[in-house]
C-alpha positions, 0 to 999 in steps of 0.5 A, spaced: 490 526 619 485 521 616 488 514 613 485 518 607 489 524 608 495 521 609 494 517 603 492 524 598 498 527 602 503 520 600 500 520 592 501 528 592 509 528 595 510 522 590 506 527 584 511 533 587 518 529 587 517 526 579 514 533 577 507 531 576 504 536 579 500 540 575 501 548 574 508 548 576 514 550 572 516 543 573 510 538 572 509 543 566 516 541 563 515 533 565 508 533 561 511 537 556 516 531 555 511 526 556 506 529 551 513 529 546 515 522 547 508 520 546 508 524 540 514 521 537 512 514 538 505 515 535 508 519 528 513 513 527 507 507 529 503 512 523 508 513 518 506 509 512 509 504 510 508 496 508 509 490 512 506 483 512 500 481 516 500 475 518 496 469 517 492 473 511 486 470 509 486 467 502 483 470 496 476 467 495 476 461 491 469 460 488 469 467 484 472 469 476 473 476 475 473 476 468 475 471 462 477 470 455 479 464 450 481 464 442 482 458 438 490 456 443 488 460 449 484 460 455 485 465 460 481 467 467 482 472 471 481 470 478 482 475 482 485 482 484 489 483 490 488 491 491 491 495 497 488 491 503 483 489 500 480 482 501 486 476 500 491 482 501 498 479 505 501 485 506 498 493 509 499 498 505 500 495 498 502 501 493 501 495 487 496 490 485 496 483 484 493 478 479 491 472 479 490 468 473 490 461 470 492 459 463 491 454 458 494 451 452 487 450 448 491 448 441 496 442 440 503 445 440 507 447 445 507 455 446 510 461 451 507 466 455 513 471 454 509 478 458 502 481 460 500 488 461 494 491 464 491 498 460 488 502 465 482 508 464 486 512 460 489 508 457 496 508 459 499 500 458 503 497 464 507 491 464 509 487 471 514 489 476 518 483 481 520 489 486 517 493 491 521 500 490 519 500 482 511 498 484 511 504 488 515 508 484 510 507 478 504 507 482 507 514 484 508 516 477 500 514 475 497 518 481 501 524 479 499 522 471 491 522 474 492 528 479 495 533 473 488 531 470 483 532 476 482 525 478 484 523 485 487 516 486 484 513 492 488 506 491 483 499 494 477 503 493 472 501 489 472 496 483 466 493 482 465 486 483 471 486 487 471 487 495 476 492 497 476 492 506 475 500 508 481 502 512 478 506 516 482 512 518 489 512 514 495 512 517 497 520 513 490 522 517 492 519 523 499 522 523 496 529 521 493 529 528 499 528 531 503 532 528 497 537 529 498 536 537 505 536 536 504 543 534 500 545 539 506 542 544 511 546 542 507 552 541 506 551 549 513 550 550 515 556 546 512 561 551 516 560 556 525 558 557 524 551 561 518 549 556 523 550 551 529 546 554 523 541 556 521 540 548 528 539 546 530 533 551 524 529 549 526 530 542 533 528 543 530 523 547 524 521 541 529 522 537 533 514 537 525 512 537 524 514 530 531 511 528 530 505 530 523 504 528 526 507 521 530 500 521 524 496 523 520 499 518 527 497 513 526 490 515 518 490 514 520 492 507 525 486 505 520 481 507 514 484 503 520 484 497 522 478 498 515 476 498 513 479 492 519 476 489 517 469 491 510 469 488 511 473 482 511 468 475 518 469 471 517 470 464 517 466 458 512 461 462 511 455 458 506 450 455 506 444 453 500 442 448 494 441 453 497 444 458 495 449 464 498 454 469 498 460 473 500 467 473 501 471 479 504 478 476 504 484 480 502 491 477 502 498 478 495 500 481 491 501 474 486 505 476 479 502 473 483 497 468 479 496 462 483 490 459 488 485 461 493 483 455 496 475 455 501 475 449 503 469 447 507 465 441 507 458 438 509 456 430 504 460 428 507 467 430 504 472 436 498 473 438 495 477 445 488 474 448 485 481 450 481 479 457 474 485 457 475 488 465 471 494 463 465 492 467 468 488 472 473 492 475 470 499 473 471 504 479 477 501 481 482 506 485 477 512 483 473 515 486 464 514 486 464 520 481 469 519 476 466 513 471 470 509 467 472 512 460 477 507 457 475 504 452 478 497 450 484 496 446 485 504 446 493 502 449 498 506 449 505 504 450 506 499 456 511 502 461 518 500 462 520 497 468 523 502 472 529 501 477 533 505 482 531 508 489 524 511 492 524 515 498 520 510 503 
């Protein structure tokens, strides 16, 4: 036998001892466990959900959104951090985060004490400090724009901002998987061992998904404690000839057409109104939905909203 035969003859017994070998009862139940491992691995990796990234470019320094001032307040809108969008730190952001630089314009001392953004159907919405309230009221303005035929595309759009495209999602992802996790388990459904071997790996896939559900536990705290670090506590305050920053964190508002700064000082409470109409049109919408808020028609800002959200 040729030094190639013996090595063809080693590779094949190796093959037949670990049941590798292809068209047998045996290397079918071991590809069967493998492809359902690999499965599991690829489902958890794609499962959703949010995580820090890490040395995150900063937001661009030399653009204005939008701005707007009175005879007290200045105000400018910097930028609009969307969902993994230019100068976003965390994937998968279900909020939006707006920069803003403020600035006593008058000569007495003043409070900010709330901001709210008004989205395309005029639905007002006031700042959140914590992860889990963000994606339930995010959730709540997806369902409130699906129940009028829209469908919210967050990050895309918003016209002088640069949302970056994500390429293939992590549910489009996982539908392929869970597409050929079908396919496995109809193949190990045919035959007895098929079955056995689908049900180990998923005992053994099993403690897979369980530890990447802590992970992804972990990854969550860190986001809310970055949120929790960046957002501005309310009142801000402001001396005379004071300015300042606002760093507040919003529901995704799709196609905002107005951002609201409240203010008080001796002279009573005021709102500066800052016009996105123009700027952020399209935002979190999709190319064939115009925008149709019209300034100043704002309904009633959404209350914080506590409790849990399914992750």
């Amino acid at each position: 036998m040729t030094l190639a035969g013996r090595s063809w003859c080693g590779r094949s017994r190796c093959r037949q001892q670990w049941g590798l070998l292809p068209g047998t009862p045996k290397g079918r139940d071991t590809m069967i466990r493998i492809s359902v491992c690999v499965i599991a691995l690829a489902l958890a990796a794609c499962s959703g959900g949010t995580k820090l990234i890490k040395d995150a470019p900063a937001p661009p320094a030399d653009k204005q959104v939008a701005s707007g001032s009175n005879a007290a307040l200045s105000a400018t809108l910097d930028w609009v951090i969307v969902r993994n969008g230019y100068g976003a730190w965390a994937r998968n952001a279900d909020w939006d985060e707006y920069l803003i630089r403020v600035h006593n314009t008058s000569a007495m001392p003043m409070r900010i004490p709330r901001t709210s953004v008004t989205d395309s159907s005029g639905h007002a919405s006031t700042p959140l400090a914590e992860r889990k309230a963000l994606v339930k009221q995010t959730r709540k303005t997806v369902k409130r724009y699906r129940d009028d035929g829209i469908k919210v595309k967050a990050g895309s759009g918003g016209g002088t901002l640069i949302a970056a495209g994500a390429g293939t999602t992590a549910l489009g992802v996982g539908m392929v998987y869970a597409e050929a996790a079908s396919q496995v388990m109809s193949t190990a459904a045919t035959t007895s061992t098929g079955v056995g071997a689908a049900t180990g790996a998923l005992l053994i896939g099993g403690p897979v998904l369980v530890g990447y559900g802590i992970v992804r536990v972990v990854r969550n705290a860190k986001v809310d404690n970055r949120i929790g670090q960046r957002h501005t506590e309310f009142p801000l305050t402001l001396a005379a000839g004071e300015g300042g920053q606002l760093d507040v964190f919003f529901p995704i508002s799709p196609a905002p057409s107005q951002l609201d700064i409240t203010y008080e000082d001796e002279a009573g409470t005021h709102t500066l109104m800052l016009d996105t109409r123009q700027v952020l049109a399209g935002l979190h919408l999709p190319e064939s939905v115009p925008p149709v808020a019209t300034a100043a028609a704002v309904s009633q800002p959404a209350a914080a909203a506590g409790g849990a959200v399914p992750d």
